[in-house]
DRENDO-1510 file (C-alpha; in Angstrom, 1 decimal, always signed):
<recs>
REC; n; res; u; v; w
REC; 1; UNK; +0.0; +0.0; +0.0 .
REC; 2; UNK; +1.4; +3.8; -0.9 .
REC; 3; UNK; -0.2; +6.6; -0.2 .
REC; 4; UNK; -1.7; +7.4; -3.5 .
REC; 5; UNK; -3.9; +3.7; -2.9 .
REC; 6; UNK; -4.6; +4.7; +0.5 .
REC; 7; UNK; -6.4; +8.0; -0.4 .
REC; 8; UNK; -8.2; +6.7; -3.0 .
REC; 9; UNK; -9.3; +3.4; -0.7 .
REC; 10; UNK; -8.4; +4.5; +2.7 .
REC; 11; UNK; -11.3; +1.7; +4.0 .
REC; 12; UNK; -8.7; -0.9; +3.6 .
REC; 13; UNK; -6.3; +0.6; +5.9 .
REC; 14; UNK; -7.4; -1.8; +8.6 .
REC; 15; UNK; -7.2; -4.9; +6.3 .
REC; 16; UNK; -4.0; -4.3; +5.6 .
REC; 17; UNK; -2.8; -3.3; +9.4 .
REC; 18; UNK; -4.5; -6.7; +10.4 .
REC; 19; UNK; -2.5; -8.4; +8.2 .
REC; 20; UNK; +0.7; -7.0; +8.6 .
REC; 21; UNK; +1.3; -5.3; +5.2 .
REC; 22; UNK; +2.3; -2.1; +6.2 .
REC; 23; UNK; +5.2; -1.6; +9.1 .
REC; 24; UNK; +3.9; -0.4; +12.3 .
REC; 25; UNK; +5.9; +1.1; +15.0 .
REC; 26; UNK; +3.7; +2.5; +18.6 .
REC; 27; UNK; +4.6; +6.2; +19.5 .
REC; 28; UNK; +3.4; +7.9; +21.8 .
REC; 29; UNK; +0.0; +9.1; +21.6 .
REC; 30; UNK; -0.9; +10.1; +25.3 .
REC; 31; UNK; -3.3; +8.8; +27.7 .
REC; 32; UNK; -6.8; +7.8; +25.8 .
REC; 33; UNK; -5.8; +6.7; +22.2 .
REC; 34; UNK; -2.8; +4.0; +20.8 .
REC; 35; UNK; -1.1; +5.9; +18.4 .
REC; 36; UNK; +1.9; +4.5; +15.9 .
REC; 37; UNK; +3.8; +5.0; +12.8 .
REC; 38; UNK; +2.9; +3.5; +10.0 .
REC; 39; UNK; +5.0; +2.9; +7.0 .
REC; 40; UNK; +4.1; +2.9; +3.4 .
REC; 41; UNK; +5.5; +1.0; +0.8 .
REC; 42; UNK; +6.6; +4.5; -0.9 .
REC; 43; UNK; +8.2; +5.6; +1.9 .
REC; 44; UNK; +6.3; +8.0; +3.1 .
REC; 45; UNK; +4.4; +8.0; +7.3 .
REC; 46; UNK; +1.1; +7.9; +9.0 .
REC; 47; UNK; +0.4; +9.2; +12.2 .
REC; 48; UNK; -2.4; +6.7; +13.2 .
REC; 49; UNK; -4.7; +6.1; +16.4 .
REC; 50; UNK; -7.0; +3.6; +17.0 .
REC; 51; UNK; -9.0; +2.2; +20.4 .
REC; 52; UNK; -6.6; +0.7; +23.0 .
REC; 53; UNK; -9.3; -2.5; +23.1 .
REC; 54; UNK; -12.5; -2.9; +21.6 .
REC; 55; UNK; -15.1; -0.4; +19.7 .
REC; 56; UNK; -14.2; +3.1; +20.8 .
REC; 57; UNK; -17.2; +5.3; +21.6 .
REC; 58; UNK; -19.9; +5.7; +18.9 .
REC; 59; UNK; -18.9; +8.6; +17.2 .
REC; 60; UNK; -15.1; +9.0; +19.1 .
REC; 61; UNK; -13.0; +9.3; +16.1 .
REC; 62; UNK; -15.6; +11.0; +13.4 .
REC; 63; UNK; -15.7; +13.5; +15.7 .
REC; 64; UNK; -11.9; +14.2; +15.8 .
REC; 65; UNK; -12.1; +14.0; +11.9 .
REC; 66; UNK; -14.8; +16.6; +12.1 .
REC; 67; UNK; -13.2; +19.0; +14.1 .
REC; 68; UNK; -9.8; +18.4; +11.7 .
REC; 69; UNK; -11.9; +19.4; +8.7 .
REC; 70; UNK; -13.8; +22.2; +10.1 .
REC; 71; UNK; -10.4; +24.3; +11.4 .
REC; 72; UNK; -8.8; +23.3; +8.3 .
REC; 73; UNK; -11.6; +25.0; +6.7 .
REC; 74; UNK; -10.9; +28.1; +8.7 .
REC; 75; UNK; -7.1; +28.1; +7.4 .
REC; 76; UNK; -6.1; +26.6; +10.6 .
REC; 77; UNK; -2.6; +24.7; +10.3 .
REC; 78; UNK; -3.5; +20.8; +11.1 .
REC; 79; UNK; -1.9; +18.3; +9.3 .
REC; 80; UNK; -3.3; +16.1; +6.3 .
REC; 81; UNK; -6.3; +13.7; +7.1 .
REC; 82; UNK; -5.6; +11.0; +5.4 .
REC; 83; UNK; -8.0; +8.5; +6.7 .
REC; 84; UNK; -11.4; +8.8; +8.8 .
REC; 85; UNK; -13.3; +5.5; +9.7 .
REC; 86; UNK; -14.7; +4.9; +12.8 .
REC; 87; UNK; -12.8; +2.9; +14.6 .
REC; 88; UNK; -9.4; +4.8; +13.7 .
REC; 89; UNK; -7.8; +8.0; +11.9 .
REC; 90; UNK; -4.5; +8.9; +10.5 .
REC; 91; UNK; -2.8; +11.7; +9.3 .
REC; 92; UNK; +0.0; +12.8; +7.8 .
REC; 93; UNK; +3.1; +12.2; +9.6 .
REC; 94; UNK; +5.3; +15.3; +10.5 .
REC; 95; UNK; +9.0; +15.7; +12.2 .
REC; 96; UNK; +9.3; +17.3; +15.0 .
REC; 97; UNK; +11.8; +19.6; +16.4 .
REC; 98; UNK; +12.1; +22.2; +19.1 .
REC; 99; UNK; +10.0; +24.8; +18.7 .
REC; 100; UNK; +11.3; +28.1; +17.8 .
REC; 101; UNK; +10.1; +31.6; +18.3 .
REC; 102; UNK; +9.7; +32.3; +14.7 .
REC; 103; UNK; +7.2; +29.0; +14.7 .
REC; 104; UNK; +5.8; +30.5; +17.6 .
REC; 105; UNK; +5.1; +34.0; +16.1 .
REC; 106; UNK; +3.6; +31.8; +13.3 .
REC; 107; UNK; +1.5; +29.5; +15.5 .
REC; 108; UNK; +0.3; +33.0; +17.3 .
REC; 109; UNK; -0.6; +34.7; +13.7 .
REC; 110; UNK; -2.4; +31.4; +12.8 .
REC; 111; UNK; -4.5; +31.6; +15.8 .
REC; 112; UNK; -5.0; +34.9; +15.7 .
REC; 113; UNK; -6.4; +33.6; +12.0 .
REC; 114; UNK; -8.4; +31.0; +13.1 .
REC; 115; UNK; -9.9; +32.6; +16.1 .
REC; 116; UNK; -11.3; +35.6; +13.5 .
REC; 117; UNK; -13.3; +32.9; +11.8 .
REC; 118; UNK; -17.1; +33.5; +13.7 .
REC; 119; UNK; -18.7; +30.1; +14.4 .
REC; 120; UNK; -22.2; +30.1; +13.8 .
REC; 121; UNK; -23.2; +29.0; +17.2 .
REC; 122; UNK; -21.6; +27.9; +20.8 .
REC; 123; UNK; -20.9; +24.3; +20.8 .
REC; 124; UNK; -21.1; +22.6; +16.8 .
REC; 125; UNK; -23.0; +20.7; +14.6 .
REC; 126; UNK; -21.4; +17.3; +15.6 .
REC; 127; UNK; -21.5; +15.4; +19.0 .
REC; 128; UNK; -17.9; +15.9; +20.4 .
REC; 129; UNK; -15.5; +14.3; +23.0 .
REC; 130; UNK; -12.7; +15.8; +25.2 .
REC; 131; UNK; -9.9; +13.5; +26.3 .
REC; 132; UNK; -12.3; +9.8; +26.8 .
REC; 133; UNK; -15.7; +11.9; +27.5 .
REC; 134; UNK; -18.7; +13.0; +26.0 .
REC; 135; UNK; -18.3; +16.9; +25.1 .
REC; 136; UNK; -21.7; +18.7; +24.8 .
REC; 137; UNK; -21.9; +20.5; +21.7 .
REC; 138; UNK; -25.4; +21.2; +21.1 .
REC; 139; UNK; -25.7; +24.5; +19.3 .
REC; 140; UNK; -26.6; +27.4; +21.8 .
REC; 141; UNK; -26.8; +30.9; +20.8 .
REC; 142; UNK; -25.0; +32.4; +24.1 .
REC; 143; UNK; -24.4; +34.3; +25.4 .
REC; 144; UNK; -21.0; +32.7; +26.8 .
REC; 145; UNK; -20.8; +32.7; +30.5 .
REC; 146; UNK; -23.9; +30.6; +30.3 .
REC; 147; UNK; -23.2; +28.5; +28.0 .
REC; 148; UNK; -19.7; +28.0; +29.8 .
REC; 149; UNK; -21.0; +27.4; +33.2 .
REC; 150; UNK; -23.8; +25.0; +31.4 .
REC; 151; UNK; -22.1; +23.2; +29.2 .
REC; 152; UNK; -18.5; +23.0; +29.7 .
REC; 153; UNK; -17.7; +23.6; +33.5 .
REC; 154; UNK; -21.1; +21.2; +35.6 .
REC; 155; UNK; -20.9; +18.4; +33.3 .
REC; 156; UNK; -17.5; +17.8; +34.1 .
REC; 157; UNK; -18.1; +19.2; +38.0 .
REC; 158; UNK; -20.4; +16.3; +38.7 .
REC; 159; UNK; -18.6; +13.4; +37.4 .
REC; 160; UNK; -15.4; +15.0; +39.3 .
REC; 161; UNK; -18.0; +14.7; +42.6 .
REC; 162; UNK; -19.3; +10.9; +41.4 .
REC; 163; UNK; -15.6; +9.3; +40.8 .
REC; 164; UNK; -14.5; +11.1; +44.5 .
REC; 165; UNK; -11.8; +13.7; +42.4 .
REC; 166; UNK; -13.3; +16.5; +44.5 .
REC; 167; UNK; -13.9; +17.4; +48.0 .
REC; 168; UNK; -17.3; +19.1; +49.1 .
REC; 169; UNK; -15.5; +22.2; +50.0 .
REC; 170; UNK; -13.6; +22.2; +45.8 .
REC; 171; UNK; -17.9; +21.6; +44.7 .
REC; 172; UNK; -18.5; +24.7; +46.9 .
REC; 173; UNK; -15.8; +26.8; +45.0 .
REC; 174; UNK; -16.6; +26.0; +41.7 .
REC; 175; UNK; -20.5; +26.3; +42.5 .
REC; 176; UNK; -19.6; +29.7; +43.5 .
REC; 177; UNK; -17.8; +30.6; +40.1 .
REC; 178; UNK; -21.2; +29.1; +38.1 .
REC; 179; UNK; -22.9; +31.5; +39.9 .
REC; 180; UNK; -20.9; +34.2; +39.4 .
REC; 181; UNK; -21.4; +33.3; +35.5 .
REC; 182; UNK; -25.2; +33.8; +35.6 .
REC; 183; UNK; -24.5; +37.1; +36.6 .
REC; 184; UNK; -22.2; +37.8; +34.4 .
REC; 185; UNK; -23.1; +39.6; +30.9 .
REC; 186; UNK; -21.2; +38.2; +28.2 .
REC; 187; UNK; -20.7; +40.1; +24.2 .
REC; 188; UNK; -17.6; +38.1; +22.7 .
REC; 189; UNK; -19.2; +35.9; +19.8 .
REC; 190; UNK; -18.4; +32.2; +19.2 .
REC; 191; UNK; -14.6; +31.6; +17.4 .
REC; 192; UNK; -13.9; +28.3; +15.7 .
REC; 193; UNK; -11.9; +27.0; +18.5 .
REC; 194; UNK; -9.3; +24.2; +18.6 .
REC; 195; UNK; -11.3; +23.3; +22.1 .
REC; 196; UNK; -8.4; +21.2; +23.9 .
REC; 197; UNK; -5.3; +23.4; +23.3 .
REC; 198; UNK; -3.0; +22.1; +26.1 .
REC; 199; UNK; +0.5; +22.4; +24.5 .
REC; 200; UNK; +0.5; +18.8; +24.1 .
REC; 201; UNK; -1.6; +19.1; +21.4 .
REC; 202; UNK; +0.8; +21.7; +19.2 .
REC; 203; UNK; +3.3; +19.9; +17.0 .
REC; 204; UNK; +6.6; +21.9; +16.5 .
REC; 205; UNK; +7.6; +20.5; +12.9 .
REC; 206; UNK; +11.4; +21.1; +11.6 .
REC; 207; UNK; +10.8; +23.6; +8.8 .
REC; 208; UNK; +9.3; +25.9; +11.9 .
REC; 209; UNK; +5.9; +25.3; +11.1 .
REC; 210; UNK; +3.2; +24.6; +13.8 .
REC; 211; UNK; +0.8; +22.4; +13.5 .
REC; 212; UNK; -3.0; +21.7; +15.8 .
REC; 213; UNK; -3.9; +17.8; +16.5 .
REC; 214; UNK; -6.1; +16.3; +18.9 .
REC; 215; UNK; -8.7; +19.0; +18.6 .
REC; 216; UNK; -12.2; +18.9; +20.8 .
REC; 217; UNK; -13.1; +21.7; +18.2 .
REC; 218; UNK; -15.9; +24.5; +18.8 .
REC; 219; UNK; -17.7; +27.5; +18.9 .
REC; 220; UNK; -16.2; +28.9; +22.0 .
REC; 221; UNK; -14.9; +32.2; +23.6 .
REC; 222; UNK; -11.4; +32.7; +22.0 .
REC; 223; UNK; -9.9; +33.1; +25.1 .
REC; 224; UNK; -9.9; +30.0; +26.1 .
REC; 225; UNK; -7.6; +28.9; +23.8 .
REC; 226; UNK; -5.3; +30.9; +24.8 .
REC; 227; UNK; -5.2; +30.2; +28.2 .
REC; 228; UNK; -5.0; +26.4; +27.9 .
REC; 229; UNK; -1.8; +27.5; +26.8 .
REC; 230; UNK; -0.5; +28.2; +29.5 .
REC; 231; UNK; -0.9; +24.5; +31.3 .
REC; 232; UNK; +1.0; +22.1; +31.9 .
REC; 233; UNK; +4.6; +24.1; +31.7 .
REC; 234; UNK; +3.1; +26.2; +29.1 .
REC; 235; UNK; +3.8; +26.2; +25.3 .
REC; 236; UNK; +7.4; +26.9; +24.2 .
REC; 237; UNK; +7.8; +30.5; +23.5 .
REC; 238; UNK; +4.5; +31.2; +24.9 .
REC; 239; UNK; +5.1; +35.1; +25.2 .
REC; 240; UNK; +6.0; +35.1; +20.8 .
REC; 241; UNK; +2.6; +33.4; +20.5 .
REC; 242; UNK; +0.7; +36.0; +22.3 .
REC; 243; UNK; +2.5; +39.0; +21.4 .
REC; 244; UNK; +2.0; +37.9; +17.5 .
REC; 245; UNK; -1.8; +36.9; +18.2 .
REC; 246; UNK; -2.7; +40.2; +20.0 .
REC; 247; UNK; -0.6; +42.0; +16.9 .
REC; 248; UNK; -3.0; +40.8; +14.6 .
REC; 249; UNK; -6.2; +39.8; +16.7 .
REC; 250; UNK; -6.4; +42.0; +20.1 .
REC; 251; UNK; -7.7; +40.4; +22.9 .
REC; 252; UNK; -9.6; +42.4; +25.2 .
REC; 253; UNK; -8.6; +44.5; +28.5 .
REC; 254; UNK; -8.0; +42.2; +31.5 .
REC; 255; UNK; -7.5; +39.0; +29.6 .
REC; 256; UNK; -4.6; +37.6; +32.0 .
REC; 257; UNK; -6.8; +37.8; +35.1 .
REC; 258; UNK; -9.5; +35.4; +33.6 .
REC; 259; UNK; -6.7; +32.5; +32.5 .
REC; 260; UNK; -7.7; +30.9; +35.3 .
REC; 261; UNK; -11.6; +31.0; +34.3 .
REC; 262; UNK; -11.0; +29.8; +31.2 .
REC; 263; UNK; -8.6; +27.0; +32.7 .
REC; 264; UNK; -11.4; +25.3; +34.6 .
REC; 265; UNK; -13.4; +23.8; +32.0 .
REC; 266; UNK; -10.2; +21.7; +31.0 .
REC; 267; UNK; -9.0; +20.7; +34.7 .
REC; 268; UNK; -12.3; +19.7; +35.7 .
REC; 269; UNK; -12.1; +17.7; +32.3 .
REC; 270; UNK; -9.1; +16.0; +33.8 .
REC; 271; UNK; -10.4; +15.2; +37.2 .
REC; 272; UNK; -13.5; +13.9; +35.6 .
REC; 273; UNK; -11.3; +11.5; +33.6 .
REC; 274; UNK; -8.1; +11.3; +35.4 .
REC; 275; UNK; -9.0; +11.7; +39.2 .
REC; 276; UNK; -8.0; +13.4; +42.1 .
REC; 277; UNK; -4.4; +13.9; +40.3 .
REC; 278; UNK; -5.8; +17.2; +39.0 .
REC; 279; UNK; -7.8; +18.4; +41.8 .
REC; 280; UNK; -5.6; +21.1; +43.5 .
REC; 281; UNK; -5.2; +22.5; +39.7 .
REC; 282; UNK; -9.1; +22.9; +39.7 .
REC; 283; UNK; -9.0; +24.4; +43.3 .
REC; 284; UNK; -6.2; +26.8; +41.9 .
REC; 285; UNK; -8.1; +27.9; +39.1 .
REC; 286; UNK; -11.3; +27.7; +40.5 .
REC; 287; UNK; -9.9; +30.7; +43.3 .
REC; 288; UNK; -8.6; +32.4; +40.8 .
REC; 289; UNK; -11.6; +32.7; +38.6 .
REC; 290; UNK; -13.5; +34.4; +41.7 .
REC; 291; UNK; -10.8; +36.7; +41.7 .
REC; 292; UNK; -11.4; +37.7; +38.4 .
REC; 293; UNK; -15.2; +38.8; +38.7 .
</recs>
């Protein structure tokens, strides 16, 4: 199999995988998907993930492919889908190398880009998933701090209280920055987001081009985005990003103090997946956010 018979039959790319025609070699692919190299017989790589055992969830990987298409549509630098079936996806494969701050400037520009593109709605017109779980993405019409506290931050807050991630006293903080949302107004329209942008999901290739994977894509408020960024250790370079975005896309007055806002939705992701791991992040953020109102 080359490339050329993949995209014109890419349904046979799990014959072919079960019957060891085409070199595979696992990568990693962190913790919800196995991911591997694949190996054409022109030479050229896949980037490929499938479920670690069994069906994934109805819906799990057309939902990535989805989101892929829809930011590509946008201009958004993600790399070639090459194949979309349910039970697995690959793309193209691109080196890596350390990131520099001219691919930094560029990722910031190409945000900056991306994030100008209006979405029609909050949410989009495909059920998601974040990490393993369901992501709500039934179109709503905002405003945002609604939709935020409704959709993206108690969802995740009561599976974090029904797998034991959070203490009564965490619930109590977090109810108290839902409530602060309803009384909140809220103008910025929904952006085509990437939805998951931890800095994990950013690949630094060696020609100093960015590129966006693993996206939980969305209408959402652009902001968020941006302060995934900073998780985790941050993105490389993460003050060329911003300072390229806000040249081209401003963001508005006060941004840094709501980071942590934005933050939550994701943290409370990872307790509701992960477990108690993640919990002081959420309380972190979570006290921050009130400090932001």
């Amino acid at each position: 199999m080359d490339q050329a018979y993949l995209r014109a039959h890419p349904e046979h790319l799990p014959t072919f995988l079960t019957h060891q025609r085409i070199r595979e070699t696992p990568v990693g692919g962190g913790n919800v998907s196995t991911a591997s190299r694949l190996t054409l017989d022109d030479g050229s790589s896949l980037f490929a993930k499938t479920w670690p055992a069994g069906e994934p969830p109805e819906g799990f990987f057309e939902a990535e492919a989805n989101g892929l298409r829809w930011l590509a549509d946008a201009g958004a630098p993600i790399p070639e889908l090459l194949v979309a079936l349910p039970q697995m996806i690959a793309l193209d494969w691109i080196d890596t190398a350390p990131a520099t701050p001219r691919a930094a400037e560029r990722l910031g520009r190409a945000l900056a880009a991306l994030h100008d593109t209006p979405a029609e709605t909050f949410g989009a017109p495909w059920p998601g998933f974040i990490g393993p779980l369901p992501l709500d993405n039934t179109p709503h019409p905002g405003p945002w701090p609604a939709w935020f506290a409704e959709h993206r931050l108690l969802p995740y807050l009561k599976a974090s209280v029904d797998n034991g991630a959070l203490t009564p006293s965490d619930v109590d903080r977090v109810d108290r920055v839902v409530d602060k949302l309803a009384h909140t107004a809220g103008d910025e329209p929904p952006s085509r987001t990437h939805g998951d942008l931890w800095p994990g999901n950013i690949l630094w290739a060696a020609d100093d081009q960015p590129y966006l994977i693993d996206p939980a894509a969305q209408g959402a408020h652009r902001e968020t985005d941006l302060a995934n960024l900073h998780l985790f250790g941050g993105a490389p370079h993460l003050d060329h990003i911003l300072s390229a975005y806000q040249e081209v896309h401003p963001l508005a007055m006060g941004w840094p103090a709501r980071v942590p806002l934005h933050q939550l939705h994701l943290l409370l992701v990872h307790t509701a997946a992960f477990g108690a791991a993640y919990r002081t992040a959420v309380v972190t953020a979570a006290t921050g956010a009130l400090q932001a109102f």
